[in-house]
C-alpha positions in Angstrom: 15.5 8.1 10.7 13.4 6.6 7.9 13.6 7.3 4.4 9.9 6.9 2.2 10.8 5.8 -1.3 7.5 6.1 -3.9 5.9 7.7 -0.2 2.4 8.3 -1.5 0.4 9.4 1.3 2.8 8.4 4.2 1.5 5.0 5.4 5.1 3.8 5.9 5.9 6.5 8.3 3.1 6.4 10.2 3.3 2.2 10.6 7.1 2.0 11.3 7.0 5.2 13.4 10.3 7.4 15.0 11.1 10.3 12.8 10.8 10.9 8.9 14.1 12.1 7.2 12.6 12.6 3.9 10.1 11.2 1.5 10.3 10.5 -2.4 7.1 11.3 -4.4 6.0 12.5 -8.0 2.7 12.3 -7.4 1.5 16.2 -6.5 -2.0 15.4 -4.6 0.1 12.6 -2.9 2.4 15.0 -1.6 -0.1 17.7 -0.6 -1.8 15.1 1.7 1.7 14.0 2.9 2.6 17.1 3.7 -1.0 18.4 5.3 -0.9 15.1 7.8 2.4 14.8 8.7 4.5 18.5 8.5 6.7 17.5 5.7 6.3 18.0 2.1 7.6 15.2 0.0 10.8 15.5 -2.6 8.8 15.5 -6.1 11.9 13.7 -7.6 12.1 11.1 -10.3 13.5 8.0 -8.7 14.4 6.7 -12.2 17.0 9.8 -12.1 18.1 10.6 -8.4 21.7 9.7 -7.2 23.0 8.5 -4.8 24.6 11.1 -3.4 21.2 12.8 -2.9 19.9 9.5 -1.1 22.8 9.4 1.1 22.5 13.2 2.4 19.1 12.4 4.3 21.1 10.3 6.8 18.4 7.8 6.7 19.1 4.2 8.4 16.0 2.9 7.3 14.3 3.1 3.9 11.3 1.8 2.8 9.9 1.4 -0.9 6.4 1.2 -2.1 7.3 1.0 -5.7 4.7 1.0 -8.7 3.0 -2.4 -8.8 1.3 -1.9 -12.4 5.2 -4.3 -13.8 3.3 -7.1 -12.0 -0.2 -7.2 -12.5 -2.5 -8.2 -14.7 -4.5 -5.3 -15.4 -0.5 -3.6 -16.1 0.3 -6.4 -18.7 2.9 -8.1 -16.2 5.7 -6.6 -18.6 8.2 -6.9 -15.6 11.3 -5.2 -16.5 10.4 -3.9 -19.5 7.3 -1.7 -18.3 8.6 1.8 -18.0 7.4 1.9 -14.2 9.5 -0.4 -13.0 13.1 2.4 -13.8 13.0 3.6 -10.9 13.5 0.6 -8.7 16.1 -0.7 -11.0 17.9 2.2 -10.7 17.7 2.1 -6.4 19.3 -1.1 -6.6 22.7 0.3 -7.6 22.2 2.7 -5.0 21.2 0.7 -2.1 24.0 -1.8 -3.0 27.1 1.3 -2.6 25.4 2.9 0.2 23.9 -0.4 2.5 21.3 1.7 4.8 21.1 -0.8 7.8 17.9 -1.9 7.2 15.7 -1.7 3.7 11.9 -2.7 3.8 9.4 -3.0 0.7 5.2 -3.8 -0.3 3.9 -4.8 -3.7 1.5 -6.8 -5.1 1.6 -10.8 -5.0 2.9 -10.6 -9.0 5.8 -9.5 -7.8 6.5 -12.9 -5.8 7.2 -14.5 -10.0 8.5 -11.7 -11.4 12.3 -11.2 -12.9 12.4 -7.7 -10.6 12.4 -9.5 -7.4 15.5 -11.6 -8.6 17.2 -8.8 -9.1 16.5 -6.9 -5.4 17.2 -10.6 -3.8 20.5 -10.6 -5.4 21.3 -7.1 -4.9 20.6 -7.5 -1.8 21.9 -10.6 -0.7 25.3 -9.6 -2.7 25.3 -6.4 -0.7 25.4 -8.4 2.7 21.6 -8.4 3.7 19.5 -10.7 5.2 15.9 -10.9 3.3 12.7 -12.5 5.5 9.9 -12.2 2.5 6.0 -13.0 3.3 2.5 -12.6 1.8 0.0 -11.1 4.4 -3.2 -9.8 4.1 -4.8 -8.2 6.7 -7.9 -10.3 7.6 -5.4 -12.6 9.6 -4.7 -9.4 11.7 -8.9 -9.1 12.2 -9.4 -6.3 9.6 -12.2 -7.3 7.6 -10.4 -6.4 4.4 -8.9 -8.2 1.8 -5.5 -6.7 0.3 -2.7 -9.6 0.1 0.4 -7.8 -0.2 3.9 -9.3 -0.5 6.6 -7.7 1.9 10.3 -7.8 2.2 12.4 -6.6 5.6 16.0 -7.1 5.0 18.6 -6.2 7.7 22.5 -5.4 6.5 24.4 -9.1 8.0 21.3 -9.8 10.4 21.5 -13.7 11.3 22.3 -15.0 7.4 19.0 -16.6 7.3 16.7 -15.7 5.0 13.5 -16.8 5.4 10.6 -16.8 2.5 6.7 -16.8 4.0 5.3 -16.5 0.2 1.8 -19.2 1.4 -0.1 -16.4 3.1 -0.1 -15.6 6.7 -3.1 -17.8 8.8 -5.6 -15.8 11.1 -4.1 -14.3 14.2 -7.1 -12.7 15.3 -10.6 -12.8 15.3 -12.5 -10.7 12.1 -13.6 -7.3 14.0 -17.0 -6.3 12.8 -17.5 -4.4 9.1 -19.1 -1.8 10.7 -17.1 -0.7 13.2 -15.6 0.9 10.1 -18.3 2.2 8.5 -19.7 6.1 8.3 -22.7 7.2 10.5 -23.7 9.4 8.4 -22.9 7.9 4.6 -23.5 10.7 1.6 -26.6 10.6 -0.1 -24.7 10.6 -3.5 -22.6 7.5 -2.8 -26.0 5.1 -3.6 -25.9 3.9 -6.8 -29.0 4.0 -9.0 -31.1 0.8 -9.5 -30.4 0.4 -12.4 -26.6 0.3 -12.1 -27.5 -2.5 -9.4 -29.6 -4.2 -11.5 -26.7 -4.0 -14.4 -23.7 -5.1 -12.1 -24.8 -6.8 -9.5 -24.0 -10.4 -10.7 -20.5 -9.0 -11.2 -20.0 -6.6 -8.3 -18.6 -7.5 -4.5 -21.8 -6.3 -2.4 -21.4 -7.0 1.4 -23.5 -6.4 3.9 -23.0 -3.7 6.6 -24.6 -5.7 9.4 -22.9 -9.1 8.5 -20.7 -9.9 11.4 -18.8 -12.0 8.8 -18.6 -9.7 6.2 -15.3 -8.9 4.1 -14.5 -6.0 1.4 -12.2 -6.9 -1.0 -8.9 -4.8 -2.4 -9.6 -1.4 -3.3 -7.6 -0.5 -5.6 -7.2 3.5 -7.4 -9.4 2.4 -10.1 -12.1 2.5 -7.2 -15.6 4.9 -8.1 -14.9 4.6 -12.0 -14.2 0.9 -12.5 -17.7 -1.0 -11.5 -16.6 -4.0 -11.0 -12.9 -5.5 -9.5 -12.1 -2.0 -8.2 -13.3 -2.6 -4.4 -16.8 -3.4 -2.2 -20.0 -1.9 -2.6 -21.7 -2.0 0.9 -25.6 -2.2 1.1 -27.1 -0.8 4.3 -30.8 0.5 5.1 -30.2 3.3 2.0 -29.2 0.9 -0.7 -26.5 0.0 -2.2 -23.5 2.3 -2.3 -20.0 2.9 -3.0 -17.5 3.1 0.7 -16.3 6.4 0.8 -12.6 7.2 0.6 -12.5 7.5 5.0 -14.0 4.2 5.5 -11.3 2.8 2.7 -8.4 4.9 4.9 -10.2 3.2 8.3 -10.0 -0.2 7.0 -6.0 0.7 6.0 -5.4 1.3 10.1 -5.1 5.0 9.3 -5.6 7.4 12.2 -9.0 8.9 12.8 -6.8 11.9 12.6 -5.7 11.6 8.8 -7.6 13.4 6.4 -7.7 14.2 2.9 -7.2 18.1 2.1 -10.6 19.9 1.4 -9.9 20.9 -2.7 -9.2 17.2 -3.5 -12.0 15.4 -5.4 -13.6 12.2 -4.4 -12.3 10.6 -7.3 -8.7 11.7 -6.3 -9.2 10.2 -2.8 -9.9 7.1 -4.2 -7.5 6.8 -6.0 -4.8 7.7 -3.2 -6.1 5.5 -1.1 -6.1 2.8 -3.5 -2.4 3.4 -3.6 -1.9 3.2 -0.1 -0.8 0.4 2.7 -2.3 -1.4 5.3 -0.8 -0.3 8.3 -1.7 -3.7 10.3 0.1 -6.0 7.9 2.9 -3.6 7.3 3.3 -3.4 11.3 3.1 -6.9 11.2 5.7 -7.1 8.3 8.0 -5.0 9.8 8.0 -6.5 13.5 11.1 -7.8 13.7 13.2 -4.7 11.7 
């Protein structure tokens, strides 16, 4: 039984697979996908509150955690352990520590590889009787023609007593799969931008090309559709040049042609969603052995 910590939209659950014992969300059109795509709504709890006790009732053997990532990035200041929106995870440490679920996996951002947070989960951790195997993978060395470098943590309770750090990048496993295999038939007419926000941006702005064989997006992140420049890809096809919509961002993710977003939610809301999410090839990957 699996346990989503800071769940968003439910990539963990649908990557690691076998049943969902609960899920851990504050974020309400995040938990109204969840709950649309996979039959369960998410607990709209503050993590920076919860105790263990209510952790410990789900039964879970296996939790994961997609905590916030703004502690350890630049555009979030890097404060580390004194931004606000790292609480939450400070305050799971305690808890995973008394109640040692047999196996505790976790994504964030490459900042958090340097930052004072991740000494304190190693520790916990390892104090608690875990055995950590860390790594950075992105998910172009699984074939995905996407950039989004993510560091990941699988740590089983005993295990072997190894622990192993990957932190240089994962090399290519598999050949890069086509852009657009991935890519609408139909694209909106409003996705295009004007001319003269090409003109404007260009220089700055990650354009690839929809037929080129070799061509690679790079991160979306939530900022995507109002930030015009390190936000995410532009694509340019036989219509211009154009923003990729929130499905083809989901599609490159691994998501299931299946998912989809519910009707009443905004593009702009989409975007940012799956921004937040995961990519279900490198957390496969990532979880592999746990």
């Amino acid at each position: 039984m699996l346990l989503e910590l800071f769940s968003g939209i439910g990539a963990a659950g649908l990557a690691w697979g076998g049943p969902v014992a609960a899920a851990v969300d504050q974020n309400p059109h995040a938990n109204t996908t969840y709950a649309l795509n996979h039959g369960l709504r998410p607990k709209a709890w503050n993590l920076e509150a919860v105790s263990a006790a209510q952790l410990a009732a789900f039964g879970a053997t296996r939790w994961w955690m997609s905590p916030p990532c703004q502690p350890y990035t630049v555009r979030g200041a890097r404060r580390d352990l004194d931004d606000p929106r790292a609480r939450p995870l400070l305050r799971l440490l305690p808890i995973l520590a008394e109640l040692r679920p047999p196996v505790v996996a976790m994504e964030n951002v490459p900042g958090f590889v340097v930052s004072a947070m991740r000494g304190e989960l190693r520790a916990t951790l390892i104090g608690a009787g875990y055995t950590l195997h860390e790594r950075l993978a992105c998910p172009t060395a699984l074939g995905v023609p996407m950039r989004r470098q993510r560091y990941y943590l699988t740590a089983r309770l005993r295990g072997d007593g190894r622990h192993r750090s990957e932190l240089g990048g994962s090399a290519p496993i598999a050949p890069l799969r086509p852009l657009g295999g991935y890519l609408d038939a139909a694209p909106d007419p409003g996705a295009y931008l004007p001319e003269a926000t090409v003109r404007g941006y260009g220089h700055s702005a990650h354009i690839v090309d929809a037929d080129d064989p070799a061509a690679v997006a790079t991160c979306f992140t939530s900022a995507y559709g109002r930030s015009p420049v390190r936000a995410g890809s532009y694509v340019r096809d036989a219509g211009g040049v154009r923003t990729f919509s929130p499905e083809e961002i989901l599609r490159l993710l691994g998501f299931p042609g299946s998912f989809h977003f519910p009707e009443v939610l905004p593009r702009s809301v989409r975007f940012d969603l799956a921004g937040n999410s995961l990519s279900l090839d490198a957390v496969r990957a990532a979880l592999a052995e746990a």
